[in-house]
N, C-alpha and C positions, 0 to 999 in steps of 0.2 A: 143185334138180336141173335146173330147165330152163334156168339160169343155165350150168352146166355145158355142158348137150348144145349151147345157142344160141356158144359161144365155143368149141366144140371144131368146129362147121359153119364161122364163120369164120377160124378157124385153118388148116385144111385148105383155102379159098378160095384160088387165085390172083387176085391185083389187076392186074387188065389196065385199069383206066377210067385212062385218060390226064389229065392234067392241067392239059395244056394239048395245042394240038391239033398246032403246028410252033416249035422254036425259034427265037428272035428275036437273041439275044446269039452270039455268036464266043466260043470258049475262050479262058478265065483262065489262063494259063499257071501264074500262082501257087495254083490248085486243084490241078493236076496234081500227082501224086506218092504218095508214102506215107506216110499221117500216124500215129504212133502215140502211145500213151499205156499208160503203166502203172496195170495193174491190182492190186488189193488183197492179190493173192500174192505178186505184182511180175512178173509172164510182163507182156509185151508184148501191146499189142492193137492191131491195124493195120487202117486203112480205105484201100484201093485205087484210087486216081484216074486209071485214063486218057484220052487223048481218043479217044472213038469215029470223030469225024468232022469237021467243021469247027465244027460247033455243037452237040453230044454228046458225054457221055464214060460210061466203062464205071465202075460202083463195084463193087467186090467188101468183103464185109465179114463178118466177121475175114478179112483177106487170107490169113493163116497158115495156115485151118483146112480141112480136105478136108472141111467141109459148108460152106463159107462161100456165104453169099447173091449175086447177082449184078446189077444192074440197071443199068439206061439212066437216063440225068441229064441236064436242060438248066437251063440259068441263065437 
């Protein structure tokens, strides 16, 4: 049970710890774009690469999906 309630706490956590503290590399141009793969039903599953900035890019994942996840990336 407390296996339970302790992964339902960090499920509902937002991860704000950075992991690093400034980008060091320039964007991949060859990162950039939409990578997909099919899945075991066969629908498509798409990860979202833009670049955010000069050395940042935005991921979105399932690209496809209106709950898709969103996040900042550095190389």
């Amino acid at each position: 049970m407390m296996l339970i309630i302790a992964c339902g706490i960090l499920v509902g956590c937002d991860y704000i710890v950075l992991l690093v503290t400034t980008p060091e590399m320039g964007i991949d141009s060859s990162v950039v774009g939409l990578w997909q793969r099919p899945k075991k039903d066969g629908q498509m599953e798409g990860l979202l690469v833009l670049p955010l900035g000069k050395q940042e890019y935005m991921v979105s994942f399932p690209s496809a999906s209106k709950d898709a996840m969103f996040a900042r990336a550095c190389l």
